[in-house]
N, CA and C of each residue as an Amber inpcrd file, in Angstrom:
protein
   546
  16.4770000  -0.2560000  28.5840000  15.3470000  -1.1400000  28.7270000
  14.0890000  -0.3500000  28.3570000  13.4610000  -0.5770000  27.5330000
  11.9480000  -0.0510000  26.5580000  10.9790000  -1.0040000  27.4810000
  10.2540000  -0.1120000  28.2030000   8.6890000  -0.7840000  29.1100000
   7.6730000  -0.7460000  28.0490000   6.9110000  -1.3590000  27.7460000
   5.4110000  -0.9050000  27.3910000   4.8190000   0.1200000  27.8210000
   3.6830000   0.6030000  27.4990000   3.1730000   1.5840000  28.5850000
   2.0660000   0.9190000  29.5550000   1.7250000  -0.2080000  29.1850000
   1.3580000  -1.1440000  31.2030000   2.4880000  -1.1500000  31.2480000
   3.3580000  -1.6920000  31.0170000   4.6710000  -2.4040000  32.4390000
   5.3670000  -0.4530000  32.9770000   4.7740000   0.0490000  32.0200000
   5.9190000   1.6930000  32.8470000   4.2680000   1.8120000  33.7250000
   3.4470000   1.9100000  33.3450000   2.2630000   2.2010000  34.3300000
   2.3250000   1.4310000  35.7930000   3.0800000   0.2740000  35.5580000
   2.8340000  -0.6850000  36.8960000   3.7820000  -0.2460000  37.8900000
   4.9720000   0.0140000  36.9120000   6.0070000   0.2610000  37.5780000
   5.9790000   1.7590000  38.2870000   5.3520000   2.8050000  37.5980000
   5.2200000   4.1830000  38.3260000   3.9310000   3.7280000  39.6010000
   2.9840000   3.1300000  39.6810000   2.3920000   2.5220000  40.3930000
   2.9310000   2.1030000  41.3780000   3.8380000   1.1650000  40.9260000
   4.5830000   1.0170000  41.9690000   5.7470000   1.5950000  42.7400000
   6.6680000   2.0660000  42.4020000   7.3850000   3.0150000  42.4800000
   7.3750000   4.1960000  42.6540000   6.4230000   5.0200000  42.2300000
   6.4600000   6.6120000  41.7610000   4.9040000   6.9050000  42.9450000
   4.0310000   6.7200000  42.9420000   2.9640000   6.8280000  43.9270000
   3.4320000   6.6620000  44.9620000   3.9250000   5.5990000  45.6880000
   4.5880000   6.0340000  47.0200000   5.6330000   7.5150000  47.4810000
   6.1350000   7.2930000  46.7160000   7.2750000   8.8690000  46.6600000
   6.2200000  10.1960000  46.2600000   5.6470000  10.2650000  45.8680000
   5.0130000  11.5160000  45.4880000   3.5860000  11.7530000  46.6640000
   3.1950000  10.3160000  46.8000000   2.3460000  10.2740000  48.3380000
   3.0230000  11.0850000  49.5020000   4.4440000  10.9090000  49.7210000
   5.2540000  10.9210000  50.9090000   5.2060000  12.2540000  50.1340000
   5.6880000  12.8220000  49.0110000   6.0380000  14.2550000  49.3410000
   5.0900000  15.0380000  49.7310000   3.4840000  14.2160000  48.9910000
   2.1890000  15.2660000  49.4100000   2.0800000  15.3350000  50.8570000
   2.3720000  13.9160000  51.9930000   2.0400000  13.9100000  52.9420000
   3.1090000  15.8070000  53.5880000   4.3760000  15.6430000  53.4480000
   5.4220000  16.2600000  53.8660000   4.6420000  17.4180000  53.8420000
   4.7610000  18.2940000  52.7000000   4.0400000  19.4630000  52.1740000
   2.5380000  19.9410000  52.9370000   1.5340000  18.6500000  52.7750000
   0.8720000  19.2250000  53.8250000   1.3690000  19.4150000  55.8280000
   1.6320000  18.8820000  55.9300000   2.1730000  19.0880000  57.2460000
   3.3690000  20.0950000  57.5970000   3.5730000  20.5540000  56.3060000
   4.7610000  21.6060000  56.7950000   4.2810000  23.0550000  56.7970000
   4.3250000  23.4410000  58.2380000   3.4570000  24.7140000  58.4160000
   3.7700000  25.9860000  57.9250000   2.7830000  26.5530000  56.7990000
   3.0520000  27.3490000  55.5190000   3.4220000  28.4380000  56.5610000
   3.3920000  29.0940000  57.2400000   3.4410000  30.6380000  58.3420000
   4.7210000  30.6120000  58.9720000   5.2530000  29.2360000  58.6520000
   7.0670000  29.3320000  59.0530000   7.6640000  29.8500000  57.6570000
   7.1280000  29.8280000  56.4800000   8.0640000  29.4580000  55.4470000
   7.8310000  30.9300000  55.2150000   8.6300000  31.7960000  54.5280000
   9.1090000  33.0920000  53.9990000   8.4140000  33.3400000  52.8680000
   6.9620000  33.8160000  52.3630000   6.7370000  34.0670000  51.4250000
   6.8100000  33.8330000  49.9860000   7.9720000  35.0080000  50.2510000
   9.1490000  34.9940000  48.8670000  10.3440000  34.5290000  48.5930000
  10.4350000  33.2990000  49.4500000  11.5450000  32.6630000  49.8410000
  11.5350000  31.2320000  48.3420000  12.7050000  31.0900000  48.0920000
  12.8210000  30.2920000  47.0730000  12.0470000  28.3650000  47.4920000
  11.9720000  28.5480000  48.6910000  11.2740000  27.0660000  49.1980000
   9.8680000  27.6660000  48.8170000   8.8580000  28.4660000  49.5210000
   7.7100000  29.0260000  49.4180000   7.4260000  28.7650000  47.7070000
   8.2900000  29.5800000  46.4960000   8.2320000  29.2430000  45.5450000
   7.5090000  27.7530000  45.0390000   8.7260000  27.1940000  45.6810000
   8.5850000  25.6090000  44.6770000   7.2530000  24.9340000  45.3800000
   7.2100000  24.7580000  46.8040000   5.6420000  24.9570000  47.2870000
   5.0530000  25.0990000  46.5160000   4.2320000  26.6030000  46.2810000
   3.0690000  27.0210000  45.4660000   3.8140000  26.2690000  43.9810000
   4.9340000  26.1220000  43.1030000   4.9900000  25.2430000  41.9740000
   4.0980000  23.7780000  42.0220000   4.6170000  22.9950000  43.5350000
   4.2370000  21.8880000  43.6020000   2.8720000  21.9980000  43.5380000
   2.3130000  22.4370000  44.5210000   0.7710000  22.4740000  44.3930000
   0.0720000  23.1490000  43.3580000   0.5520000  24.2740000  42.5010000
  -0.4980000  24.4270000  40.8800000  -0.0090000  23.3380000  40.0850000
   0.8100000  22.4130000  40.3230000   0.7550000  21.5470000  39.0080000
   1.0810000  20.0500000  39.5560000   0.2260000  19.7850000  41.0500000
  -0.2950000  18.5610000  41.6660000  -0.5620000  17.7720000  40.4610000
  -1.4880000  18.1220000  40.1620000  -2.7630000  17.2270000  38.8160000
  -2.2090000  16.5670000  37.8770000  -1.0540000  17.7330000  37.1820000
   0.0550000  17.3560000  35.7960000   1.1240000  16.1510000  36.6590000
   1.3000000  16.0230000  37.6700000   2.6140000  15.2170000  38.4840000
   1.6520000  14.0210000  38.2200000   0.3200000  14.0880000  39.1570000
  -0.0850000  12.5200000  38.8540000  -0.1930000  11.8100000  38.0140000
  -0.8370000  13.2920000  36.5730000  -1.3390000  12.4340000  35.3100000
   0.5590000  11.7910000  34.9790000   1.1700000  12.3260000  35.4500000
   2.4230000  11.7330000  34.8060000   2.3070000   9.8810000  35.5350000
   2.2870000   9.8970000  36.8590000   2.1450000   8.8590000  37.8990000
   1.2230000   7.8940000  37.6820000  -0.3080000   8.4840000  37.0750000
  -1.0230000   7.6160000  36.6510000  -1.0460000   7.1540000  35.4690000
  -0.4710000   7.3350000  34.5100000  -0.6120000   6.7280000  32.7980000
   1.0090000   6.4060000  32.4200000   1.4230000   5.6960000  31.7090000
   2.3360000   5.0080000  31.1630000   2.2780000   5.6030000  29.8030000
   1.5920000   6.3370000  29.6660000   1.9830000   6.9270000  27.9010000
   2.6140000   7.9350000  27.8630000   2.7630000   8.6460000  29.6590000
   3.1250000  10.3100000  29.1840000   4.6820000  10.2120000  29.8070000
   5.4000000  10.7860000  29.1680000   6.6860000  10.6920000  29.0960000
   7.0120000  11.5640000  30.4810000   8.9990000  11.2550000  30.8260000
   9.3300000  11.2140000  32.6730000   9.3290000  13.1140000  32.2230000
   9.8250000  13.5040000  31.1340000  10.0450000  14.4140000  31.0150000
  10.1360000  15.1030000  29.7010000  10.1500000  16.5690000  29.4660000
   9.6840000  17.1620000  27.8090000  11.4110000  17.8260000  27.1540000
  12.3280000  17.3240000  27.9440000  13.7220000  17.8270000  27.4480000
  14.2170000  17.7010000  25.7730000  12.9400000  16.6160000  24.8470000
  13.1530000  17.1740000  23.3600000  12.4400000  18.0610000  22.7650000
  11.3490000  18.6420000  23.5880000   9.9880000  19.4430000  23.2320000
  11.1980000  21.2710000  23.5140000  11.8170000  20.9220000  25.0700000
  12.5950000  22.1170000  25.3510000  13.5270000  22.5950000  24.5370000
  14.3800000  21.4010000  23.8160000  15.3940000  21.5630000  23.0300000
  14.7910000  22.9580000  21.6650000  13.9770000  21.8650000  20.9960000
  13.3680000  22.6880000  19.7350000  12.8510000  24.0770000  20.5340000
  12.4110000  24.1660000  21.4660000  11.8810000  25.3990000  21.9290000
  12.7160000  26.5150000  21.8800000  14.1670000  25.9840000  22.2970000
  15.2120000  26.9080000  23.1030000  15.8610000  27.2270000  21.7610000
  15.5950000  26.7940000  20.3930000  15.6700000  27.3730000  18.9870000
  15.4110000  28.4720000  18.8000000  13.8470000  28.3060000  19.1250000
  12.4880000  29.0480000  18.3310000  13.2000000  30.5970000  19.4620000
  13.0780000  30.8330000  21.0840000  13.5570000  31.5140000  21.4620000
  14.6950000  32.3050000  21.5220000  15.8850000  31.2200000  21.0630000
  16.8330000  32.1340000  20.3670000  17.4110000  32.7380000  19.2430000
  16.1120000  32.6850000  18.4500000  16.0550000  32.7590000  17.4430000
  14.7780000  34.0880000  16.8990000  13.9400000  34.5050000  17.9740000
  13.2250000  35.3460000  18.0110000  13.3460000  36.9030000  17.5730000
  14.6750000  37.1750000  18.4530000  15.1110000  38.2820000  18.6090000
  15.2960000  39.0940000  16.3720000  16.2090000  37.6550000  16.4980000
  16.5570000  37.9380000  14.4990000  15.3340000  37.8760000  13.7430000
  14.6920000  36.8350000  14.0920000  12.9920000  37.1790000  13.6540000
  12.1900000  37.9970000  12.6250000  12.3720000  39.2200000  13.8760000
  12.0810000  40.6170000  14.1950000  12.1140000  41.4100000  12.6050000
  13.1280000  40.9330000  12.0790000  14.1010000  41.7630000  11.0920000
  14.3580000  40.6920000   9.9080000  12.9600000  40.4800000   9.6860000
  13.1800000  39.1190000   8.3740000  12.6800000  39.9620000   6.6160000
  12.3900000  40.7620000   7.2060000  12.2030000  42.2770000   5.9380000
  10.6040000  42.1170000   5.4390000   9.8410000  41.2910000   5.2130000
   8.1650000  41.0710000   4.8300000   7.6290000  39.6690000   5.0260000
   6.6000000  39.6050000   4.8710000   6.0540000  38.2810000   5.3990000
   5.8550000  37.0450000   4.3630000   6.2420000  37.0780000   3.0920000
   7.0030000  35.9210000   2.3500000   8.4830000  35.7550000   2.9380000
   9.4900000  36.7350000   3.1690000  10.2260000  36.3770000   3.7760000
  10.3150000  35.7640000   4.9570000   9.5270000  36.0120000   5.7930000
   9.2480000  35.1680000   6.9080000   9.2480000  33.5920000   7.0030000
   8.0600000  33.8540000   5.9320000   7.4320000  32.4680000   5.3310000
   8.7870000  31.5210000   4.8200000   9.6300000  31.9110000   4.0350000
  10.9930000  31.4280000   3.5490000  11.5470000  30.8510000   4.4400000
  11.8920000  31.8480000   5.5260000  12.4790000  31.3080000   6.5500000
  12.0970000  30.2920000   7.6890000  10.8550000  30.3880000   8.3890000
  10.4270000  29.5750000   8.6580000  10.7880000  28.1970000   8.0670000
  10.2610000  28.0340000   6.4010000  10.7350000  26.8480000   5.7750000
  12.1550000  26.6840000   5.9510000  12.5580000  27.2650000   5.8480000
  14.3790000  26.4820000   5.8130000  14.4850000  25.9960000   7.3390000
  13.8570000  27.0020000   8.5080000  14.2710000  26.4350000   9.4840000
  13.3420000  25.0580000  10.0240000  12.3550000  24.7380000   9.5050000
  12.0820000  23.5200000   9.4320000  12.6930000  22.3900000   8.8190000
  12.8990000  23.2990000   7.4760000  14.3820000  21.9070000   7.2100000
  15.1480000  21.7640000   7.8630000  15.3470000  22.3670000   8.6560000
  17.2390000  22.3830000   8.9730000  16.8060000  21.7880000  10.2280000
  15.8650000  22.1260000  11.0200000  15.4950000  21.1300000  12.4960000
  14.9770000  19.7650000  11.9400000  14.5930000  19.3780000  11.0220000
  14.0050000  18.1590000  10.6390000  15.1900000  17.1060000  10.3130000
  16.1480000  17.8750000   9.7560000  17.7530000  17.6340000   9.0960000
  17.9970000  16.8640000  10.2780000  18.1040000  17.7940000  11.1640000
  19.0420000  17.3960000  12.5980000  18.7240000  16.2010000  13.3490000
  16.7460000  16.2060000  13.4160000  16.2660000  14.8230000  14.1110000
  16.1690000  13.7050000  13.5040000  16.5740000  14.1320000  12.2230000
  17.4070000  12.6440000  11.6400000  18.4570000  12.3890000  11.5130000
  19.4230000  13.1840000  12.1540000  20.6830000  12.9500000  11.9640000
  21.5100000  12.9740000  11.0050000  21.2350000  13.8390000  10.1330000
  21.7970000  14.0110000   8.6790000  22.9790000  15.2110000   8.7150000
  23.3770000  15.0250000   7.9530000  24.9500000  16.5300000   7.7550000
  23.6170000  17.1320000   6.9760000  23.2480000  18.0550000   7.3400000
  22.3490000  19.6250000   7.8680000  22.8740000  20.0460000   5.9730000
  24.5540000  19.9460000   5.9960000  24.5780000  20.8980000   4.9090000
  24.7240000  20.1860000   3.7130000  24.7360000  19.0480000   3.4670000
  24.8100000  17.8800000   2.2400000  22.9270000  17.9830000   2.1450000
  22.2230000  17.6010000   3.3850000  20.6030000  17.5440000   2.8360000
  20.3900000  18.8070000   1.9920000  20.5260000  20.3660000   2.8340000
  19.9470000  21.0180000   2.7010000  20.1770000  21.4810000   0.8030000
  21.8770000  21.2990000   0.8550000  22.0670000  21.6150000  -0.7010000
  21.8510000  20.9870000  -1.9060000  21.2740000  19.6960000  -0.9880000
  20.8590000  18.8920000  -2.0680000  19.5270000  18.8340000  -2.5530000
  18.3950000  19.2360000  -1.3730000  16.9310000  19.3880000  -1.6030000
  16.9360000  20.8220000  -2.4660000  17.7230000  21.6130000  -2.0680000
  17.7660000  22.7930000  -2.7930000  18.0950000  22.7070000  -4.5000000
  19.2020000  21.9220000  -4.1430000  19.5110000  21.9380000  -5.9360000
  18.4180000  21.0730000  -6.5040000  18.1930000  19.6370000  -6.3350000
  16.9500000  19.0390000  -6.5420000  15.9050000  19.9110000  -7.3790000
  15.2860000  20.9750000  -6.3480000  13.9950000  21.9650000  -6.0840000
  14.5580000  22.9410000  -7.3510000  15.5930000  23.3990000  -7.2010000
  16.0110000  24.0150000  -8.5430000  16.6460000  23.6600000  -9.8810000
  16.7380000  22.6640000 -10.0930000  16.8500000  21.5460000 -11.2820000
  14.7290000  20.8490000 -11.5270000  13.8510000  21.3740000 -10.6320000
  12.4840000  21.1430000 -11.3330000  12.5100000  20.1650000 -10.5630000
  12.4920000  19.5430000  -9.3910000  12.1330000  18.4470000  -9.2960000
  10.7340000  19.0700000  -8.1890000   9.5100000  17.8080000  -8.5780000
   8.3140000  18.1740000  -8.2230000   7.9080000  17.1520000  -7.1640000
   9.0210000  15.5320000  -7.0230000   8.3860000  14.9130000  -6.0370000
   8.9440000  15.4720000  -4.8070000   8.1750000  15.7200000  -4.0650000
   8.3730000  16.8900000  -2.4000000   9.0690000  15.8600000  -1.7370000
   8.0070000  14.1200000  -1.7230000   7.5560000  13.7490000  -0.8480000
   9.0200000  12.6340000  -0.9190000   9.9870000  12.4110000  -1.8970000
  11.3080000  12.1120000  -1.8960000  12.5810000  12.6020000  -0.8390000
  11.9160000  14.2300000  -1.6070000  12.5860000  15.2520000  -0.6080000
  12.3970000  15.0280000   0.8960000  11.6750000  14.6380000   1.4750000
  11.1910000  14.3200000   3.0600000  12.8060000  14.2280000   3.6230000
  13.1930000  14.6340000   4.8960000  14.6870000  14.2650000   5.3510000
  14.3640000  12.7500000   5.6570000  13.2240000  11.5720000   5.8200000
  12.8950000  10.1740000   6.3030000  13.5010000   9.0370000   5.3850000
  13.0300000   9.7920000   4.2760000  12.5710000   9.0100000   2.7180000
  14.1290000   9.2990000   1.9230000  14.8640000  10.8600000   1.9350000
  16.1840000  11.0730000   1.5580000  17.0540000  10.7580000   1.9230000
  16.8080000  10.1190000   3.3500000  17.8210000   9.8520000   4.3440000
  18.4910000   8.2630000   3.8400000  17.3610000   7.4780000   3.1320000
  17.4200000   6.0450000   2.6520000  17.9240000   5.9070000   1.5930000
  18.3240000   7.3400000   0.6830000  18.9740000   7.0410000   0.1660000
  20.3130000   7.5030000  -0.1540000  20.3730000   8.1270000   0.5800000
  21.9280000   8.8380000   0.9250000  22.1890000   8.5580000   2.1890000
  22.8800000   7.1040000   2.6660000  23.1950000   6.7350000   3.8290000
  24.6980000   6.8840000   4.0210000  25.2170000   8.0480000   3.5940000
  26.5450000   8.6150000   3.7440000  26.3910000  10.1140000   4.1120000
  25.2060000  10.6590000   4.2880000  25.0360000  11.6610000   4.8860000
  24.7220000  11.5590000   5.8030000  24.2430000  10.4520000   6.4880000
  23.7430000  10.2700000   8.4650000  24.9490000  10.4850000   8.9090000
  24.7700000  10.9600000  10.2270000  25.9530000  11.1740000  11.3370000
  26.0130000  10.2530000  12.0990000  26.5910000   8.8720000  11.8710000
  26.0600000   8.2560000  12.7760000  26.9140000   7.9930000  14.1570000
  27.8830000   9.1110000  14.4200000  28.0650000   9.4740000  15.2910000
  27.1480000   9.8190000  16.6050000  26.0310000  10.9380000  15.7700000
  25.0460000  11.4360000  16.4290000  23.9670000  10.2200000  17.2630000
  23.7830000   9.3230000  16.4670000  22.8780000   7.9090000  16.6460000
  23.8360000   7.4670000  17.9320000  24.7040000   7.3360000  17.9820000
  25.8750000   6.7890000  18.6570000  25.4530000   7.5820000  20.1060000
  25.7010000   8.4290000  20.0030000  25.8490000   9.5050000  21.1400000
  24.4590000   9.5200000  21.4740000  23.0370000   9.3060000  21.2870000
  21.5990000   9.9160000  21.3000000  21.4890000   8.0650000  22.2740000
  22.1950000   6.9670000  21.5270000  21.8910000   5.6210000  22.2360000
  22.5310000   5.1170000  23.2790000  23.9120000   5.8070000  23.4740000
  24.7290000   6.0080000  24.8760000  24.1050000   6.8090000  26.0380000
  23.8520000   7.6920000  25.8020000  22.6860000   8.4430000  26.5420000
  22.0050000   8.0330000  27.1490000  21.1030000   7.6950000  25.7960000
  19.5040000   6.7550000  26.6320000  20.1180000   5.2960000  27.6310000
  20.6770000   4.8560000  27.1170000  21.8640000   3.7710000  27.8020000
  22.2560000   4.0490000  29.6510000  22.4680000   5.1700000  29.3790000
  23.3710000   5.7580000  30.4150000  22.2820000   6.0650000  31.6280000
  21.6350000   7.0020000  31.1540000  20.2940000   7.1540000  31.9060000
  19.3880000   6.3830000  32.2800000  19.3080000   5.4460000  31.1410000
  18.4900000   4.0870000  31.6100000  19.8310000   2.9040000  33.1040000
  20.6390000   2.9230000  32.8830000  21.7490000   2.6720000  34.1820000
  21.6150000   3.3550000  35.1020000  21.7910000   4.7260000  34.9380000
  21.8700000   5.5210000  36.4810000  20.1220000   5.5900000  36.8680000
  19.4840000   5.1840000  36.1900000  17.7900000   5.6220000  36.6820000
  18.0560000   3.8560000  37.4510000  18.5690000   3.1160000  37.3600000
  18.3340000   1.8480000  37.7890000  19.6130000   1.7670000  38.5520000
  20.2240000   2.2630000  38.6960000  21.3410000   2.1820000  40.0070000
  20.8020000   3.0880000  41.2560000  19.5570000   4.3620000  40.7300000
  19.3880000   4.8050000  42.2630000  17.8450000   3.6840000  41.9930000
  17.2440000   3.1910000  41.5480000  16.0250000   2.4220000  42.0070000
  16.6460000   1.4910000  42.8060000  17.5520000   0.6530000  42.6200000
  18.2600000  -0.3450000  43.5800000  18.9000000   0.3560000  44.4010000
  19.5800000   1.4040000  44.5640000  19.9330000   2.0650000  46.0180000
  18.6230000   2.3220000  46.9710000  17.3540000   3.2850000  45.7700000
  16.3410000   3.0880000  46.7140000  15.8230000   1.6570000  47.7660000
  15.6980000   0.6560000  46.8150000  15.0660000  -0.4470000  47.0010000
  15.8600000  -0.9110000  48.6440000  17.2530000  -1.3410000  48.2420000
  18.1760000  -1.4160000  49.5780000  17.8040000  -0.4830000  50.2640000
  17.8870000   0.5800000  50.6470000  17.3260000   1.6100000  51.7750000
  16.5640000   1.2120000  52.2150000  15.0560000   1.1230000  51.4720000
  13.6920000   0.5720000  52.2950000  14.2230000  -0.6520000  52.9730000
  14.3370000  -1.4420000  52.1260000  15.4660000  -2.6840000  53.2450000
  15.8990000  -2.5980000  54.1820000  16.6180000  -2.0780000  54.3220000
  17.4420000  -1.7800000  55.6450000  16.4560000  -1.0450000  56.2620000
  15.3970000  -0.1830000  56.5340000  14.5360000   0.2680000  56.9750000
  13.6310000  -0.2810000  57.8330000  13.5360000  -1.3120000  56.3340000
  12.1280000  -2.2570000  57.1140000  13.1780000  -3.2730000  58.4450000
């Protein structure tokens, strides 16, 4: 289910401000001189409270996403990928590389076989071809629709599917609870 960003705003409004109220209430009332310093609770404490501000702006606006797990993905590339870096021999080489590895992550978030694009923009690029903007993985992708994975599409919409179910099987467990509460 795709909200707008009013109807996800109304709904964290409604939903998400009460729960994050209750945790602020908790937190303040829980007396910091019991808790252990360096104790892994103490931790998430001082977490919660330096990044109060970032929780609400999430609570208050409907544009900013529940979470950054495709921002982490590409990240957890760039980091494991650092180390080899190091040892790319001069800084056109660098430059080289960098480019390919933008192809090859651009490849992927479209869902393309990585090694049909890449050898094909390549040969393209070395047969003279000058339109770039063909080359795009968006624009190449339309026309080689036997290189999508659409396995991958498959698996990326089961997901969102899945998550969008279990995020709405505990909102209705929540919902019943307060029920029975009230």
């Amino acid at each position: 289910m795709n909200y707008s960003i009013e109807e996800r705003h109304a709904h964290r409004q409604r939903e998400s401000i009460p729960v994050l109220n209750a945790i602020r209430r908790h937190l303040d009332l829980t007396d910091q001189s019991q808790i252990l310093p360096k104790s892994d609770f103490a931790g998430v404490v001082r977490y919660i409270h330096g990044n109060w501000p970032a929780l609400m702006s999430y609570a208050s606006t409907g544009f900013v996403p529940i979470d950054n797990n495709a921002i982490e993905r590409l990240m957890k590339q760039v980091a494991l990928g650092r180390k080899n870096w190091l040892f790319v021999g001069n800084v056109a080489a660098g430059e080289r590389g960098a480019m390919l590895m933008s192809l090859v992550s651009s490849a992927k978030r479209h869902d393309l076989d990585v090694w049909k694009y890449v050898k094909d923009v390549l040969d393209q690029l070395l047969a003279g071809e000058t339109d770039y903007h063909k080359l795009l993985p968006d624009v190449w992708k339309q026309s080689h629709p036997e290189a999508v994975r659409t396995h991958r599409v498959e698996e990326r919409r089961d997901k969102a599917e899945r998550k969008q179910y279990d995020r709405a099987k505990r909102l209705l467990a929540a919902k019943e609870k307060r029920n029975a509460t009230a």
